[in-house]
C-alpha positions in Angstrom: 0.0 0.0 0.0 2.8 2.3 1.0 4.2 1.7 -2.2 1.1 2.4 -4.2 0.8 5.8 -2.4 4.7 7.2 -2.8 4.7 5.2 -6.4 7.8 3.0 -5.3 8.7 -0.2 -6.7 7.6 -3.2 -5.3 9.1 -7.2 -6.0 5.9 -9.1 -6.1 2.7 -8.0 -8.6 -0.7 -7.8 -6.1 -2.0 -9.5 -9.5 -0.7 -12.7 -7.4 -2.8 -12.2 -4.4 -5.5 -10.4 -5.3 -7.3 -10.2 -2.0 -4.4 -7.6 -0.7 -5.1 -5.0 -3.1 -8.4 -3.4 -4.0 -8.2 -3.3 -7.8 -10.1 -0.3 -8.2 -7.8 2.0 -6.4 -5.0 0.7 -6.4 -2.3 -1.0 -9.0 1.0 -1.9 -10.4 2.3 -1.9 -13.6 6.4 -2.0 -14.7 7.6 0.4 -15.3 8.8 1.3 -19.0 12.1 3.3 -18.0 13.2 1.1 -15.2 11.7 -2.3 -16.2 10.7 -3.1 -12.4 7.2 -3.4 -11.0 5.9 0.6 -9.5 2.7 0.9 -7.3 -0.1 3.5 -8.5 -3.5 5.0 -7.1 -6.4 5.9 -9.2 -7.4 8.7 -7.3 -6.5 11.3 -4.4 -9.7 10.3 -2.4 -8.4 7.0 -1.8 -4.8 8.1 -0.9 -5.9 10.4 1.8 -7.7 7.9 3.0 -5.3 4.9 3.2 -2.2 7.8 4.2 -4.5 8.9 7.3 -4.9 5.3 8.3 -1.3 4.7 8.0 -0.7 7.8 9.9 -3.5 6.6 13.1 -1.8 3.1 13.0 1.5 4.8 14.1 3.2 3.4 10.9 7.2 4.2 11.4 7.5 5.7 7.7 11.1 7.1 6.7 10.4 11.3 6.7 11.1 11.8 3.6 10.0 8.6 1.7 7.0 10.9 0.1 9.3 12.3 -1.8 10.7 9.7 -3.9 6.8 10.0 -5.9 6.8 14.0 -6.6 8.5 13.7 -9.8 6.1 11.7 -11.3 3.8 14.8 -10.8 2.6 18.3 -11.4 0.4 18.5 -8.9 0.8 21.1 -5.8 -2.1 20.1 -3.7 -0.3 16.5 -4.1 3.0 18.2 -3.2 1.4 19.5 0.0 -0.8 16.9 1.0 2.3 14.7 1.2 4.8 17.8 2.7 2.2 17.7 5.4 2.1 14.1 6.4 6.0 13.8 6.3 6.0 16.7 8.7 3.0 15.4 10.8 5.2 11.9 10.9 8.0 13.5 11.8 6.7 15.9 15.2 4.9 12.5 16.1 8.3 10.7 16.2 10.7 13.6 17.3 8.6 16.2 18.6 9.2 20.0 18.5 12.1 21.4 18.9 11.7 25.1 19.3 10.0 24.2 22.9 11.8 21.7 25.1 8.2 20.1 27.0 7.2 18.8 23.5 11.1 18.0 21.8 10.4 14.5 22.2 7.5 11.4 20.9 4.1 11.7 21.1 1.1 9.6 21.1 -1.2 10.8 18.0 -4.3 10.3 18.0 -6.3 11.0 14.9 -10.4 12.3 15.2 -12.9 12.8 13.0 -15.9 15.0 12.8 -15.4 18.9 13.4 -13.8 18.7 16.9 -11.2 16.4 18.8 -12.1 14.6 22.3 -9.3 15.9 24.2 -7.7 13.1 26.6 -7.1 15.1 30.1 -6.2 11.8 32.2 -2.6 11.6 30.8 0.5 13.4 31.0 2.2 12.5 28.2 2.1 14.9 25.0 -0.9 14.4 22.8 -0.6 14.9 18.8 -4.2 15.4 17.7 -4.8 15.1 13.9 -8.1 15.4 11.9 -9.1 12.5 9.7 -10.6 14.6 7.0 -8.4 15.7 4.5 -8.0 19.5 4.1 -9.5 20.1 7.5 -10.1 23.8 8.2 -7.6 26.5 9.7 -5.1 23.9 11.5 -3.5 20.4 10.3 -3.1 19.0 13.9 -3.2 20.3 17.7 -0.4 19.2 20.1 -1.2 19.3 23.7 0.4 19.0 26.9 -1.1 19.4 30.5 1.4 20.9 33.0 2.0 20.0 36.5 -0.9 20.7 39.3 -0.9 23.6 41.1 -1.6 24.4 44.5 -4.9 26.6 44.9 -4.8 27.3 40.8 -6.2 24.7 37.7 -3.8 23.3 35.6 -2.4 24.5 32.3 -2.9 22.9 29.1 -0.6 23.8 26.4 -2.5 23.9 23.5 -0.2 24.4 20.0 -2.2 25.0 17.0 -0.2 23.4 13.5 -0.8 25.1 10.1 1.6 23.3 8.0 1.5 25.1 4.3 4.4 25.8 1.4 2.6 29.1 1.0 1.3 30.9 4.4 -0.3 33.9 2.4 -2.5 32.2 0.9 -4.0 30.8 4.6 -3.2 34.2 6.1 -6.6 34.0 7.6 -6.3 30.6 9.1 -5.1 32.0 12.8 -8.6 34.6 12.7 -10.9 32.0 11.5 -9.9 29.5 13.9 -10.5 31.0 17.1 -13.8 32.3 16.0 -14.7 28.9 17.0 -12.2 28.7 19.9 -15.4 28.5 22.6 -16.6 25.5 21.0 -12.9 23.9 21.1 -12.5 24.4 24.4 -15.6 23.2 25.8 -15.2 20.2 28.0 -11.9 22.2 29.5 -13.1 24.4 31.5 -11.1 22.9 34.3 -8.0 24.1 33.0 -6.7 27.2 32.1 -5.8 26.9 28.5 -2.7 28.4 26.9 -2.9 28.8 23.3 0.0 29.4 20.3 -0.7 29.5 16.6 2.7 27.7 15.2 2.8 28.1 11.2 5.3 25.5 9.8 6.2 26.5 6.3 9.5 27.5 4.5 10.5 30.6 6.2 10.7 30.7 9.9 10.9 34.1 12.4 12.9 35.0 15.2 10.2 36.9 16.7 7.4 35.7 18.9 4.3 38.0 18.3 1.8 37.6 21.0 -1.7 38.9 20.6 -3.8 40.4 23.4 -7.5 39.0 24.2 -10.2 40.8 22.3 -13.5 40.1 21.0 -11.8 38.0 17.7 -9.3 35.8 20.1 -8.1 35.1 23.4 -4.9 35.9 24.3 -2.4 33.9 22.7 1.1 33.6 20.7 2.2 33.2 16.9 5.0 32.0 15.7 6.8 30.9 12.5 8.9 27.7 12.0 11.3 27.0 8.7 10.0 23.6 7.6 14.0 23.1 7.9 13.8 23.6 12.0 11.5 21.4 12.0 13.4 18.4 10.1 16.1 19.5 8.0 16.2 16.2 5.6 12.5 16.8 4.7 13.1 20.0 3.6 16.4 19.7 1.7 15.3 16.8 0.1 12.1 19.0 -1.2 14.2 21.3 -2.3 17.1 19.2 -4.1 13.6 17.4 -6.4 12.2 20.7 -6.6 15.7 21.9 -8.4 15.8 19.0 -10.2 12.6 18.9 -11.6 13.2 22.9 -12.6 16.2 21.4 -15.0 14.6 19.0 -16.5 11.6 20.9 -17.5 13.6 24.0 -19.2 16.7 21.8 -20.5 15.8 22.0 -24.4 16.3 19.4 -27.1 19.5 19.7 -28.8 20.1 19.0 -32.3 23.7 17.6 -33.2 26.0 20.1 -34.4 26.0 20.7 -38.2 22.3 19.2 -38.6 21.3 22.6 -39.6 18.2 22.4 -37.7 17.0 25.1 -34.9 17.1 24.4 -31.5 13.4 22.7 -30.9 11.4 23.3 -27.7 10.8 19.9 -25.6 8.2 18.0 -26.6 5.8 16.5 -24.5 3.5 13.6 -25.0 0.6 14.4 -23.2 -1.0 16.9 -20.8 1.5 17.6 -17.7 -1.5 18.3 -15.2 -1.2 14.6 -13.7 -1.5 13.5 -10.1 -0.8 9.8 -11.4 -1.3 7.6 -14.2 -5.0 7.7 -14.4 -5.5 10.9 -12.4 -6.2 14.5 -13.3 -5.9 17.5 -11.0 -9.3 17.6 -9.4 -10.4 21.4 -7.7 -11.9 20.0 -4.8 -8.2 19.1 -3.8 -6.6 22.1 -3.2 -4.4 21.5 -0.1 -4.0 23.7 2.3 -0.2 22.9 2.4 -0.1 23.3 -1.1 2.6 25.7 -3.0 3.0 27.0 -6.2 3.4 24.8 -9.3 7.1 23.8 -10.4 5.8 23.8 -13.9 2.8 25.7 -16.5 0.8 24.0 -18.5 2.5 24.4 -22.0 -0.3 25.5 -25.1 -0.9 23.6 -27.9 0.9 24.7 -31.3 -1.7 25.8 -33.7 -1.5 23.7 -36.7 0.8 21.2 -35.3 -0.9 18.2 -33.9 0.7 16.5 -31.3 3.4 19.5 -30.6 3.1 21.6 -27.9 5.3 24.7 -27.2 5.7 27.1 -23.9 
């Protein structure tokens, strides 16, 4: 399954045990280039689904095994959607490092619906994610009760996660949020609970902005962490398949010397906006970790069938 989802290769066809594999969502075919058996998904409904069950089963995935799939496509919301579940992996086996209480494993524990059951009988950290894919404002809610105190109720650390490639375009994820904070915090009114809005995306800040209570939020922090403070082999690995993706998309097609042909643009075969072999960008899967596109769309030659140009 894990190799139908990152589009790795596998040794044995599911063809031979067909009762693994559900045919209509997932297959594998050999691959042309490399001659070996690669695993495929139809469609991005049924990878977010199987990728949040691996995730709530506390599957021990390699951080930046996602990767190895992006250059098969052209597809930021597919680019994101797997950027946020490395990341996700990675805080639920190493923990935060910008705040030494949470640098360390966590349980996760994944809910569904619109709001999280929050387990107040433990003391160990707590890495709540939502089941539904593209869930609104945050990506997942680490908490962590502090001690008791004499006379006073307990804290609970509550650290909001918006994991995104580009923040301005959820600039009004922190707002829209806690306009449902009451609602959130409903079955804790035991404790008094400490808030922070931590954005995870490629540039980090040294400042800590904290916002006063008002009639939009309570009082609580913001901050901003590099994707790279976070775990820096995610993040240069994204960035070493992001550059190499960039050359092989403008390197043009050079005729031999003394041909005296021009230089032609690439040619491609086929539309680039894929998420896999038998999947086209859909629009109701925009991520909200999704980034810009690596490459455009090239237009179609007039008058040249089966050329395209950029």
């Amino acid at each position: 399954m894990k190799a139908c989802i990152y589009g790795l290769t596998i040794l044995v066809s599911s063809a031979e045990n067909p009762k693994l594999v559900d045919h209509r969502y997932f297959y594998d075919e050999v691959d042309p280039t490399s001659g070996k058996l690669v695993g495929h998904y139809t469609c991005g409904i049924c990878r977010n689904a199987v990728m949040g069950l691996l995730f709530a089963n506390k599957l021990r995935l390699k951080d930046t095994e996602f990767l190895q799939s992006l250059p098969n496509f052209n597809n930021p919301s597919v680019t994101g959607f797997m950027l946020e579940l490395s990341v996700l992996q990675s805080i639920a086996q190493e923990g935060l490092s910008f705040e030494p209480t949470i640098a360390k494993a966590m349980t996760s524990s994944p809910f569904g619906g619109d709001y999280p059951t929050f387990d107040t009988t433990t003391d160990e950290v707590m890495l709540y994610t939502p089941r539904t894919f593209n869930f609104r404002c945050i990506d997942g809610i680490v908490v962590r009760i502090g001690p008791n105190r004499e006379g006073q109720p307990r804290k609970l650390f509550m650290y909001l996660l918006q994991i995104t490639l580009a923040p301005n375009e959820h600039s009004h994820s922190r707002k829209d949020f806690f306009k449902e904070w009451k609602v959130w915090i409903k079955d804790l009114k035991k404790f008094d609970v400490v808030p922070e809005f931590v954005w995870i995306c490629p540039k980090g800040a040294k400042k800590r902005k904290n916002h006063v209570e008002c009639s939009e939020w309570p009082a609580h922090a913001e901050r901003h962490f590099a994707i790279r403070d976070v775990n820096k082999e995610i993040w240069e690995e994204y960035e070493r398949l992001q550059a190499s993706l960039r050359v092989r998309d403008v390197t043009p097609i050079i005729e031999p010397e003394g041909s005296g042909k021009q230089e032609e643009p690439r040619e491609q075969e086929g539309p680039e906006e894929q998420e896999g072999p038998e999947e086209q960008r859909r629009p109701d899967e925009s991520s909200a970790a999704a980034g810009k596109s690596v490459r455009k769309q090239p237009a179609r030659r007039k008058g040249h069938k089966g050329r395209y140009t950029r």
